[in-house]
C-alpha positions as CSV (number, residue, x, y, z in Angstrom):
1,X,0.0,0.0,0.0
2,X,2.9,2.4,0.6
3,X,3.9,1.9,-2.6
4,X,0.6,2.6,-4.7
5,X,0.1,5.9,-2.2
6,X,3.9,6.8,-3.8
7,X,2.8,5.7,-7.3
8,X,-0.5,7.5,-7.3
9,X,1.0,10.8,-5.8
10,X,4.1,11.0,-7.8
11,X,3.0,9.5,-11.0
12,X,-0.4,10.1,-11.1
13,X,-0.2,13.4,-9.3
14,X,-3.6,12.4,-7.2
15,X,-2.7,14.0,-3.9
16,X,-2.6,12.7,-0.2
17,X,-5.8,15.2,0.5
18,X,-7.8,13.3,-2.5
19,X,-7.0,10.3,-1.5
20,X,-7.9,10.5,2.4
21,X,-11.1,11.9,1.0
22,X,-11.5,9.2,-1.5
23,X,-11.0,6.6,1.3
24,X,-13.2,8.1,3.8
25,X,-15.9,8.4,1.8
26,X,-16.1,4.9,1.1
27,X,-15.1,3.6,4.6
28,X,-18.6,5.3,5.5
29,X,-20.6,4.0,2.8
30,X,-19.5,1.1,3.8
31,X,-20.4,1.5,7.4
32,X,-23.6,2.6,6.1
33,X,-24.4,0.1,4.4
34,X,-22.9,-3.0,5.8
35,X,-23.4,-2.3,9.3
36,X,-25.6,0.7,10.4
37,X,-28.3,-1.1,8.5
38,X,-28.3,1.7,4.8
39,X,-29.5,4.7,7.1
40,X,-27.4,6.5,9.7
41,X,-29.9,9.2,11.0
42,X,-29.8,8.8,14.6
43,X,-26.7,6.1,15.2
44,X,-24.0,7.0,17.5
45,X,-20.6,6.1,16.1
46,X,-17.2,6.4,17.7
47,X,-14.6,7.3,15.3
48,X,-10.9,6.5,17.0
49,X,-8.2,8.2,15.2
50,X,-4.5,8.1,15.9
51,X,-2.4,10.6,14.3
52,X,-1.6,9.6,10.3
53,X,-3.2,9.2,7.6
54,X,-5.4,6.0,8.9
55,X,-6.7,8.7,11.4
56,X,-7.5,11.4,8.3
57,X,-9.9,9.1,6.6
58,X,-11.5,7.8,9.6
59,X,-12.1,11.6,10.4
60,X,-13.5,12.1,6.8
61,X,-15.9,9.1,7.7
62,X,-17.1,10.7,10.5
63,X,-17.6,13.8,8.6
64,X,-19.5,12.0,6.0
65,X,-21.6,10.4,8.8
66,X,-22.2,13.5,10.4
67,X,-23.6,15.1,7.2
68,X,-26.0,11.8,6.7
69,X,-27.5,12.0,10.2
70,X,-25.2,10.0,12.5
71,X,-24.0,11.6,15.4
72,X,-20.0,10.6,15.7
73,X,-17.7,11.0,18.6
74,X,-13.9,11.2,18.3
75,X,-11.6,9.4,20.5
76,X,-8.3,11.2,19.7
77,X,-5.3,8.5,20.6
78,X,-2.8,11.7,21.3
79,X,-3.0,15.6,21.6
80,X,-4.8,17.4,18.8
81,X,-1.5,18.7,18.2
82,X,-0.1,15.5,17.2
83,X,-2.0,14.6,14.1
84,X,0.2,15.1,11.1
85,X,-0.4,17.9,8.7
86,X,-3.4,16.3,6.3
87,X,-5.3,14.4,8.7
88,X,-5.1,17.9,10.9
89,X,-6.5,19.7,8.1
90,X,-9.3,16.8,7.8
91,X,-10.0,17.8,11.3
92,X,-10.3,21.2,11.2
93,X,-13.1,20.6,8.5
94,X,-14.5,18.6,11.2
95,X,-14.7,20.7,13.9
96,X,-15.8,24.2,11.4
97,X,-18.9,21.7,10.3
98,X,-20.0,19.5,13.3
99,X,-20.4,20.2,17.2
100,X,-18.3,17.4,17.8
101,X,-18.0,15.2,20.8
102,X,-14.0,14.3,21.8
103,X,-14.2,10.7,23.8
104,X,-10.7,9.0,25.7
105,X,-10.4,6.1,23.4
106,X,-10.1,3.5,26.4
107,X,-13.0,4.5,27.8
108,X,-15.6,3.1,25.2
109,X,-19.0,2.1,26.0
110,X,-21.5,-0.1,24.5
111,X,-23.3,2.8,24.0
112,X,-22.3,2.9,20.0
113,X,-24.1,1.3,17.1
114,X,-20.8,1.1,15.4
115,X,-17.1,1.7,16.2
116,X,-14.8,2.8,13.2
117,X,-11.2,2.5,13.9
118,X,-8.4,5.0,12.7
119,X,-6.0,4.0,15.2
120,X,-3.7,1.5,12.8
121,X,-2.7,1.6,9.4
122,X,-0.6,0.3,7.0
123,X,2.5,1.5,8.5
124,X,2.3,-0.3,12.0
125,X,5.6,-2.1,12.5
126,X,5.3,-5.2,14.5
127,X,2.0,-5.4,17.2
128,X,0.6,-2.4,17.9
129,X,1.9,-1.1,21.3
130,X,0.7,2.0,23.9
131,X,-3.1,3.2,23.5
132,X,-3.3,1.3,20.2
133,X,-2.7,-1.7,21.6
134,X,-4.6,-1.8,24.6
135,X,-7.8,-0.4,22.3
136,X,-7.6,-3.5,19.8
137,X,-6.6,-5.7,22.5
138,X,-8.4,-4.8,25.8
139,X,-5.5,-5.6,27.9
């Protein structure tokens, strides 16, 4: 996957920001449709986002969610100010469209119809470690 992400931006000259947008657009019409039953209005959805470009699309998701009805919360794995510069920007979209709701990852309920994780991507080297881990692994 690193490798098409390369290809597409310096080959094909389709940016990082398209892509994320691309990607998180789908990631919630898939949660949509394959698991908030093809309508969103009223669902609660936690959206946990760490701080690359995982976290940007997952953050477009929720955006998408938002605008369909859902109500989203965002668990944020570190400081605000940790999130690299596109998923940041993907943010800040966020938070000039939606009252949004910030959550401490660890300290999800059942209280969700769906949980969309942003924590890991393709970059993780070895098992996940720190917040990420203990998230996926409830240890």
């Amino acid at each position: 996957m690193i490798e098409i992400d390369r290809l597409m931006m310096e080959e094909v000259g389709i940016s990082l920001f398209q892509m994320m947008e691309n990607a998180g657009l789908q990631l919630a019409n898939v949660a949509r449709d394959m698991f908030l039953g093809g309508n969103v209005v009223g669902k609660r959805v936690a959206v946990l986002a760490g701080t690359g470009v995982n976290a940007g699309g997952a953050i477009v998701a929720a955006r998408s969610l938002v605008n369909w009805g859902a109500t989203c919360d965002i668990g944020l794995s570190r400081a605000e100010s940790d999130l690299s510069n596109v998923p940041q920007a993907q943010f800040d979209i966020l938070k000039k469209i939606s009252q949004i709701n910030l959550i401490e990852p660890l300290a999800l309920s059942s209280n969700y119809d769906l949980i969309l994780d942003g924590l890991i991507g393709y970059s993780l080297k070895g098992c996940a470690s720190g917040d990420g881990r203990r998230v996926h692994c409830r240890c």
